[in-house]
ROVOVO-501887 format. One record per residue: residue number from 0; residue in three letters; chain; x, y, z of N, C-alpha, C in turn. Coordinates in Angstrom, 2 decimals, padded with zeros to 5 digits. Example, Ala and Ser with C-alpha at 12.3 -4.5 7.8 and 13.67 -1.06 7.14 Angstrom:
BEGIN
NULO pos code unit    n_xx    n_yy    n_zz   ca_xx   ca_yy   ca_zz    c_xx    c_yy    c_zz
NULO   0  ALA    A  013.19 -005.69  007.80  012.30 -004.50  007.80  013.20 -003.30  007.80
NULO   1  SER    A  012.85 -002.25  007.08  013.67 -001.06  007.14  012.90  000.03  007.87
// end
This chain:
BEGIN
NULO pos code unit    n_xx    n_yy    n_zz   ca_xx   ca_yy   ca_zz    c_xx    c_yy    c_zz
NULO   0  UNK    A  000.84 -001.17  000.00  000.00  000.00  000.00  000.89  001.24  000.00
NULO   1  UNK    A -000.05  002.32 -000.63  001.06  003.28 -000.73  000.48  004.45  000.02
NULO   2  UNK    A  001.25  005.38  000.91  000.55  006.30  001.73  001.30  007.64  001.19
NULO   3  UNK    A  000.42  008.55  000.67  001.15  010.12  000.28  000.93  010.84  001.33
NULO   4  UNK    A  001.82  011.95  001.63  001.89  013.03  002.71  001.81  014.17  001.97
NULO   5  UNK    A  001.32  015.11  002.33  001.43  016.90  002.18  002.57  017.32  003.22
NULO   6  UNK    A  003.76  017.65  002.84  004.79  018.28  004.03  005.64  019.35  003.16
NULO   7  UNK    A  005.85  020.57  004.16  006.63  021.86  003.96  007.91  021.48  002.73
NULO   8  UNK    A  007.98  021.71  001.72  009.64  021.44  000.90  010.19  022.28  001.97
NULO   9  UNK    A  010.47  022.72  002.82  011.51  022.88  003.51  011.85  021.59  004.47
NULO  10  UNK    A  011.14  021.21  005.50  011.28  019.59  006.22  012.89  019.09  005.96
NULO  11  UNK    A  013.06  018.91  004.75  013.96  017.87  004.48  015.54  018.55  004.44
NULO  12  UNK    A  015.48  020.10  004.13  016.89  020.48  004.11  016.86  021.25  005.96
NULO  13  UNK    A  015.87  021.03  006.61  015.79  021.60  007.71  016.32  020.43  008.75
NULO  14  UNK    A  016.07  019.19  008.37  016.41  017.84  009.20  017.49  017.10  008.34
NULO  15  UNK    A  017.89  017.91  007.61  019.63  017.28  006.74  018.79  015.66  006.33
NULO  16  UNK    A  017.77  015.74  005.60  017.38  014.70  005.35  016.89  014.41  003.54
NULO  17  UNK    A  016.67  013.42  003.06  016.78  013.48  001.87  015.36  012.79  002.30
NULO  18  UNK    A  014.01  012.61  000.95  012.67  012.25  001.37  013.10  010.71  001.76
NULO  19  UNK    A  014.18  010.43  001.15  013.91  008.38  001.46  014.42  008.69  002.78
NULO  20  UNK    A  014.96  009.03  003.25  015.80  009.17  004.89  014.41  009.36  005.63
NULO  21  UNK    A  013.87  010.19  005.09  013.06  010.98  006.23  011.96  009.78  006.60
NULO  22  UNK    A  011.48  009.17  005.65  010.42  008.23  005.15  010.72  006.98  005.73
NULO  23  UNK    A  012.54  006.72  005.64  012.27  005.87  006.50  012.25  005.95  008.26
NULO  24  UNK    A  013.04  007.15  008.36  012.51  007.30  009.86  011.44  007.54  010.88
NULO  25  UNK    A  010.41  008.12  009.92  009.09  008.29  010.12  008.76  006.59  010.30
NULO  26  UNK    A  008.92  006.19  009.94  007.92  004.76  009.81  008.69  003.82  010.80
NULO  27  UNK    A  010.21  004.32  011.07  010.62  003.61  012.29  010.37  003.85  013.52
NULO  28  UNK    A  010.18  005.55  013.69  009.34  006.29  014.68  008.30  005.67  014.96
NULO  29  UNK    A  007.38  005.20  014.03  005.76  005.43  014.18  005.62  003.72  014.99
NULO  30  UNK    A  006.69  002.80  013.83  006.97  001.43  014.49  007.02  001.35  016.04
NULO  31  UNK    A  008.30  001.92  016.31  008.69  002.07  017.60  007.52  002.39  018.65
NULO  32  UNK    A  007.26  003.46  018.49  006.10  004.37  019.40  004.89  003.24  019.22
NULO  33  UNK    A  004.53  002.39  018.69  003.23  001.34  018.22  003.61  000.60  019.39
NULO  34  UNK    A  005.40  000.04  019.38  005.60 -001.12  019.56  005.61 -000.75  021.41
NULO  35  UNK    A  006.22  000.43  021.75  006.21  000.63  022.77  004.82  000.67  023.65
NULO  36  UNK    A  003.55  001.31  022.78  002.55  001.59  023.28  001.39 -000.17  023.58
NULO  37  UNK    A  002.36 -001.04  022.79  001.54 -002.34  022.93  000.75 -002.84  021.86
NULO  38  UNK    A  001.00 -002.08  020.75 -000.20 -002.00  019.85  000.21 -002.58  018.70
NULO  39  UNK    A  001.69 -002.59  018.39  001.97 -004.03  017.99  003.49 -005.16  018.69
NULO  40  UNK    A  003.46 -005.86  018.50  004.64 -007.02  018.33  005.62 -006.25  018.10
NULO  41  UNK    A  006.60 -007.13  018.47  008.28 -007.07  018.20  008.44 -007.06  016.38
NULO  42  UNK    A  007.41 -008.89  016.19  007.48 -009.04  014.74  006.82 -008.37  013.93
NULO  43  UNK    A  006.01 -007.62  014.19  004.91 -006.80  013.36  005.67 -005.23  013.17
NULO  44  UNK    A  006.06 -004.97  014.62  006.99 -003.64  013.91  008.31 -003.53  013.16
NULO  45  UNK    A  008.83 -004.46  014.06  010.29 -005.16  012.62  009.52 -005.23  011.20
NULO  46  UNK    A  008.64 -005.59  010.84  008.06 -005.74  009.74  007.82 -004.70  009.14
NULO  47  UNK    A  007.08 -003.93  009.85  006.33 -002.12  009.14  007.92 -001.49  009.17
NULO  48  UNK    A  009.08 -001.82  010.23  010.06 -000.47  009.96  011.47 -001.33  008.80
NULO  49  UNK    A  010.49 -002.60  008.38  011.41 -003.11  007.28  012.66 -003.59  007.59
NULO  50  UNK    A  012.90 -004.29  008.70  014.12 -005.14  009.42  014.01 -006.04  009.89
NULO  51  UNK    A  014.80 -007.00  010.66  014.89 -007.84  011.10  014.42 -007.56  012.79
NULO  52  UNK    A  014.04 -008.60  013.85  013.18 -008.12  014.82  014.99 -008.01  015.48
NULO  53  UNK    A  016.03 -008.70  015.46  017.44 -007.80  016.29  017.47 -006.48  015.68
NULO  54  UNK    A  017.45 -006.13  014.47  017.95 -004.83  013.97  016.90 -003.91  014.38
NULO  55  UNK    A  015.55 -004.51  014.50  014.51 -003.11  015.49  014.96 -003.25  017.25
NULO  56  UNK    A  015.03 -003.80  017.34  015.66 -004.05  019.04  016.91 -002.81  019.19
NULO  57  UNK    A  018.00 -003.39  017.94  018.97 -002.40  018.07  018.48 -000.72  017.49
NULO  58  UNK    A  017.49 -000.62  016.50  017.38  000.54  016.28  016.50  001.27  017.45
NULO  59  UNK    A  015.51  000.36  018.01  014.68  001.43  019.18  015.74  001.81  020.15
NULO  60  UNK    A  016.52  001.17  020.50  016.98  001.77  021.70  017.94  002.71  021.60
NULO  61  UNK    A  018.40  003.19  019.98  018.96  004.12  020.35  017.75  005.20  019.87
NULO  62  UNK    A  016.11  004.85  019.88  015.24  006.11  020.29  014.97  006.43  021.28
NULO  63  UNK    A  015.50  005.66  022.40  015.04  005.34  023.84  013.90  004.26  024.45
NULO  64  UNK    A  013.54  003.74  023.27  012.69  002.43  023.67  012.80  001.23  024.09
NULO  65  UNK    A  012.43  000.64  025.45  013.01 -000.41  025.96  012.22 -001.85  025.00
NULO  66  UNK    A  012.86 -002.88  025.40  012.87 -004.19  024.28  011.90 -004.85  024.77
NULO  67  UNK    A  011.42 -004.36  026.23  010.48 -005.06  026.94  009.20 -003.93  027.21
NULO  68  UNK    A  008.15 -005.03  027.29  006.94 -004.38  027.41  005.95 -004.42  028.68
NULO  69  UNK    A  006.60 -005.30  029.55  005.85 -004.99  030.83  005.60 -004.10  031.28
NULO  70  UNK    A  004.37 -003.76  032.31  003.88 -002.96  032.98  004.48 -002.77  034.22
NULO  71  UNK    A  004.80 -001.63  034.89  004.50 -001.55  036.55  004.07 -002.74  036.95
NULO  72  UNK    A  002.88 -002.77  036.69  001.49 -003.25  036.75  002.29 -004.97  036.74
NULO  73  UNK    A  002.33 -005.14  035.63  002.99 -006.74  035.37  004.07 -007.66  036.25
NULO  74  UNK    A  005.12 -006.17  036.38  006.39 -006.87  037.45  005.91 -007.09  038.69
NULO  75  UNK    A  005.05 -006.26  039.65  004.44 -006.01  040.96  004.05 -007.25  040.70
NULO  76  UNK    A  002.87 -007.87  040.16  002.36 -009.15  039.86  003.63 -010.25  040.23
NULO  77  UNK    A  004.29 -010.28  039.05  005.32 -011.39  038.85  005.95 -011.33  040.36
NULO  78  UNK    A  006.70 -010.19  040.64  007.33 -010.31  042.07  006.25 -011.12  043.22
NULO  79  UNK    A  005.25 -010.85  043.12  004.11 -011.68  044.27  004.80 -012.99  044.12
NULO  80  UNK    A  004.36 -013.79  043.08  005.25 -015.11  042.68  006.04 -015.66  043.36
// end
């Protein structure tokens, strides 16, 4: 599927970015932020940001996204255990 955007021609010389750069970071962003929020998989966002599920592991975390998805909520649980 193909998705078009409306964005400023400035964007791209403002973020030293060329449209394929930008395009793909957008979609690793959007991966990431999905994957963090729960909303998809490890394998489903490796998939949408077009990598392998190590090479999204290694790319989220240098967005700041951890590899794991537990809750507060989840560990408190597990620790009862």
């Amino acid at each position: 599927m193909k998705l078009e955007l409306d964005l400023p021609s400035g964007i791209f010389a403002s973020l030293r970015r060329s449209p394929q750069e930008f395009t793909h970071e957008l979609v690793l962003a959007a991966a990431a932020k999905w994957y963090e929020n729960g909303q998809l998989s490890q394998e489903r966002a490796a998939e949408l940001a077009g990598c392998s599920r190590g090479e999204f592991l290694l790319l989220i975390s240098k967005l700041g996204v951890s590899p794991y998805q537990e809750t507060e909520g989840d560990l408190k649980q597990a620790a009862r255990w």
